[in-house]
N, C-alpha and C positions, 0 to 999 in steps of 0.2 A: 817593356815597361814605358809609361811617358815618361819622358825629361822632366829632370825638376828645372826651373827657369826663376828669377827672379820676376819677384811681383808686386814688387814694390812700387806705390803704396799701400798694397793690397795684401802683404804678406800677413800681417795681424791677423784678418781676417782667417787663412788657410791655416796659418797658426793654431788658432783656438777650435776651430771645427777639424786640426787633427788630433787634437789632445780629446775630444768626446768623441771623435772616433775609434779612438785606440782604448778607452774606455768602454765603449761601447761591442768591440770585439774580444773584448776579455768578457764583459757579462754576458752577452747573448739571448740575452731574454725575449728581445723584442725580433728574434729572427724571424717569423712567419709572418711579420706587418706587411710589407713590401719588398720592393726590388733592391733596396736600399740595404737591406742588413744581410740576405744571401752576398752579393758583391762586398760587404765591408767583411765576413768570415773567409772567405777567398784567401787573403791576402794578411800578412803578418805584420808588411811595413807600407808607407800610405806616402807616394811623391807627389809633388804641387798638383800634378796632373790628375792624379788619382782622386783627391778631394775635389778639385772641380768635373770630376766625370759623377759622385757621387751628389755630387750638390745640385747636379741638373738633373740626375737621376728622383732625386726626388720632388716629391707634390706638394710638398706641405700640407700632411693630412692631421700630424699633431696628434697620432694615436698614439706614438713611439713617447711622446714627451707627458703622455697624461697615463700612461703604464709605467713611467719608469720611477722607480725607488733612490735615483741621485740626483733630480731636480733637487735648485732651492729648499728650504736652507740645509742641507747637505751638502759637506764642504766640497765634493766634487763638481756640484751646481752644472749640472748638464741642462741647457735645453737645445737640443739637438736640430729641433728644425727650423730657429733662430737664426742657429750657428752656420747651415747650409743653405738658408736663406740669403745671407749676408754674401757669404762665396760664389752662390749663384748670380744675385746681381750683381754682384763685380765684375763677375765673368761677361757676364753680357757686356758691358760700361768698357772694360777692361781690352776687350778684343774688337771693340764697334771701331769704324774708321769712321771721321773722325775720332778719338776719342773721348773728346769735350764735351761732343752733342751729344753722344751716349749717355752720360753721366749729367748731364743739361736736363733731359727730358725724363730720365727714371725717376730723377728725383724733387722735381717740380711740376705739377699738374699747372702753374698760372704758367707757362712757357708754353706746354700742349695747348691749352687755349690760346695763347696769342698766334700760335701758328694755325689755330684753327679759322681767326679771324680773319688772316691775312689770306688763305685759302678763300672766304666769304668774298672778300675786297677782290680778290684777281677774279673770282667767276663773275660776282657781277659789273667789273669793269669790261672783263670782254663781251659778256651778251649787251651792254651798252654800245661799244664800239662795234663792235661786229657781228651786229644782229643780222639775218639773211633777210633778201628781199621776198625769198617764200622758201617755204617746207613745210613741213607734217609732227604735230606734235611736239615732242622735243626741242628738233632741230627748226622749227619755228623762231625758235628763241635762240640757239647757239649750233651752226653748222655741224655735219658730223667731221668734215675735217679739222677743225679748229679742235674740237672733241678729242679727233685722236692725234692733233697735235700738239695740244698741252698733257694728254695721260699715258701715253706712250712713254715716254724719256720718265714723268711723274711714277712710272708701273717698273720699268726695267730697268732704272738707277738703285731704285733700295733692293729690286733681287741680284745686282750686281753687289752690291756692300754687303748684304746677307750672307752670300758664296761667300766672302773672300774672310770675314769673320768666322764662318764656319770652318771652312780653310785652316784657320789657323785653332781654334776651339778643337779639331780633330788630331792637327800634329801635338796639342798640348797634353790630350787625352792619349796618348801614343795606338791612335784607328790605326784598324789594317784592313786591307783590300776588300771589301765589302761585295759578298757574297747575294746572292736571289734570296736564299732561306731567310740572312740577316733580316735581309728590309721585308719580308711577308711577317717575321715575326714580331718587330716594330710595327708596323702599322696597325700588326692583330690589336697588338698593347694598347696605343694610342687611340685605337675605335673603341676601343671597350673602356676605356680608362680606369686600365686595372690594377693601378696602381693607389688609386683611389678608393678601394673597395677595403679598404683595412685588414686585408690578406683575411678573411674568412668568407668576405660577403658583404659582413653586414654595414658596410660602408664606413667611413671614419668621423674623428674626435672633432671636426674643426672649429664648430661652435663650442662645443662643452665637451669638458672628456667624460660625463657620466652620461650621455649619451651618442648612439651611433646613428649614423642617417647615411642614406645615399643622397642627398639632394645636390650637395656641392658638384656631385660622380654628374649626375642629369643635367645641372645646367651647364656644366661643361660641352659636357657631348650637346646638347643644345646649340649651344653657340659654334662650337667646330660644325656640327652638321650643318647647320643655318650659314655659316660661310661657305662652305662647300658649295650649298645648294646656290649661294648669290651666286658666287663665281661660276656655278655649271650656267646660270643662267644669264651671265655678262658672255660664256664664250660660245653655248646657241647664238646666242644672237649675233656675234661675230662672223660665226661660223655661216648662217644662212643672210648675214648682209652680204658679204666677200662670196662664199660659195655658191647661192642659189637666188643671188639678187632679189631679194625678198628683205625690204628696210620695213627699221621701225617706221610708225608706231605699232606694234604686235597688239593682238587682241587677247583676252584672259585666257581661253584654250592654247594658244600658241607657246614651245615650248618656254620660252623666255620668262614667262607670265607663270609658268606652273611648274616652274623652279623655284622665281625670283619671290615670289608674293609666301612660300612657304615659309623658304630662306630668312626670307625678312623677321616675321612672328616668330621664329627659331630662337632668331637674334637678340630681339628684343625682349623674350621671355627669360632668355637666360643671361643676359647680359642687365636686367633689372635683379635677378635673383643672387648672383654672384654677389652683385653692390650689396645689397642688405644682408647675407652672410659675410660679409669683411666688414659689415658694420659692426653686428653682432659679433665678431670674435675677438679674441685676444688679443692686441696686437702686437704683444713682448714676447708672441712667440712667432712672428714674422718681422719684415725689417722695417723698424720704423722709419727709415731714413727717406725710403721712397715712398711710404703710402700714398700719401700725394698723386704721384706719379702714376699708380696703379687705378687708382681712381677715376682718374683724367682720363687714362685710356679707356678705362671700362666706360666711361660716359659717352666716351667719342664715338664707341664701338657701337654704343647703346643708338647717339644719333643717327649717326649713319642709317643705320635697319627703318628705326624711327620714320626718318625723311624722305626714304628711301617707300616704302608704304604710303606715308601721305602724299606724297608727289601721285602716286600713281592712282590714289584716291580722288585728289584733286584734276584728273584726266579732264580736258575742258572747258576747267575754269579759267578765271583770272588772278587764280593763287597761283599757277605752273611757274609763272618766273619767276617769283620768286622762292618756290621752294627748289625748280629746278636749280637756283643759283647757291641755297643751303645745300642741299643734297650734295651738287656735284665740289662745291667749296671742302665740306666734309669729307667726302672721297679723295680729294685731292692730300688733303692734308694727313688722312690716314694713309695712302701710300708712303709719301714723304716720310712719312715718322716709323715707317716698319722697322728700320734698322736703329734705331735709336728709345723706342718703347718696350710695354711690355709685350707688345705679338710678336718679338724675336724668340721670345721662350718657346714658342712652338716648334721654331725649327731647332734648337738648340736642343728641345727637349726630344726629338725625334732623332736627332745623333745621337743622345745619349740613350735610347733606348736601342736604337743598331749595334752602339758600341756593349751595349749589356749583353745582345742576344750572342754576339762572337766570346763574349768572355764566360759564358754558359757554355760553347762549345770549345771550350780550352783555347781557345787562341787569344796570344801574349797581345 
């Protein structure tokens, strides 16, 4: 079983998302939604760690709170994906090292921006100072070593803070030794984002609950796959700088180019599409406190792809430095901020689906 652990000042929170939990397993109604209500019938009694393994376990799909007969004004007043909304982002804030910045940037979007700026300010400070006296493309404008000497340390500082948060997200959730099956059947989840599918298919409530849609399901995987593909196509290119001394600049058929250019429209499709469904819905059934926050990020996410395409549109011109100086400003500041925004739920949310796939196979 996890520990229970004080979590103060976070206890309230766990509080009240376990009293609609413990409601929530005496009616059972909404068991076939998700992953969320199989693992809450499991178990009889619910430790701190248990509500924060269910509160990352869930999507907030809001099918469960637009089926349910004890929402408002019903004195039991459940809204369940509110209440594990709230738990989830604490837990990110709660376990982020520092823990200031975490709780800084979830729940301020003008903070993401000033770090975006300041990210603008150091790229084009250094392609002013330390412009090279010749290269190709790009590195016309900013060395490749300068390149990998500002995103290197910028790339492997927030996967070190990320580790070391999950680290402790996993002794809270009481993880055990993690198995091959586990992680193939996590990831299957996560690709599919089947969690999202409102346990029948027919996709979930998140705009309206008298309608179902998959859309939210599509631009998710949109944006996952659109990152995937940037990243396959930031580490070709690593891969045959270092390995087969073959430097940018790459032409459109060259892998980089036919990763990176899909990657991007991936991105930017779904990361425009997200925005306007969090316009469009409720927001009293997720956490008001960080919308901001969420928003920020999604725009950040949004630019990056964005800049990232024009830049490479721009091949030629005399817009390169400065979009190069957007773009990689951009990049800069969206590493920085992994462990402190909303792209920790990614990995947070992939623990909690390893930790589900072992509690489907009986282990405590």
């Amino acid at each position: 079983m996890p520990e229970d652990i004080t979590l103060n000042p976070f206890s309230e929170a766990i509080d009240e998302a376990r009293r609609q939990v413990e409601i929530c397993n005496a009616c059972r109604y909404c068991e076939g939604f998700c992953s969320v209500f199989p693992a809450i019938n499991r178990q009889r009694a619910f430790a701190d760690g248990d509500i924060t393994q269910l509160a990352n376990l869930c999507h907030n799909c809001r099918g469960c709170y637009y089926a349910c007969q004890y929402v408002p004004p019903h004195e039991f007043a459940l809204n369940l994906p509110a209440a594990l909304n709230d738990v989830r982002q604490q837990s990110w804030e709660r376990l982020a090292r520092p823990q200031a910045i975490g709780r800084l940037f979830h729940e301020r979007g003008v903070a993401l921006a000033a770090a975006l700026v300041a990210g603008f300010a150091v790229l084009f400070a250094l392609m002013a100072v330390l412009q090279p006296e010749s290269g190709e493309g790009f590195y016309a404008y900013l060395s490749h070593g300068v390149m990998v000497v500002v995103f290197t340390p910028a790339f492997l500082f927030p996967l070190f803070a990320i580790g070391v948060s999950l680290r402790a997200y996993w002794r809270e959730i009481g993880g055990a030794p993690v198995r091959f099956g586990h992680l193939v059947n996590a990831v299957r989840s996560a690709g599919r984002m089947r969690n999202l599918d409102g346990g029948q298919g027919q996709g979930c409530n998140f705009e309206d609950g008298d309608r179902f849609s998959n859309r939210r399901r599509v631009y998710h995987q949109m944006v996952l796959y659109g990152f995937l593909l940037a990243f396959a196509s930031t580490s070709s290119g690593t891969i045959m700088h270092y390995g087969f001394a073959m430097e940018a600049p790459y032409g459109f058929f060259s892998l980089p180019k036919m990763l990176g250019v899909p990657g991007g429209i991936l991105m930017c499709i779904g990361t425009a599409g997200l925005a306007y469904m969090k316009m469009s819905a409720d927001k009293h059934l997720g956490s008001a406190r960080v919308w901001g926050g969420e928003m920020a990020f999604i725009a950040l996410l949004f630019f990056v792809s964005l800049s990232g395409l024009m830049l490479y549109m721009a091949t030629g011109t005399a817009a390169v430095p400065t979009l190069l100086a957007l773009h990689l400003g951009a990049v800069l500041a969206f590493f920085l901020l992994m462990p402190y925004s909303k792209m920790v739920h990614g990995f947070f949310r992939f623990a909690a689906l390893v930790r589900e796939a072992q509690q489907r196979d009986g282990m405590p």
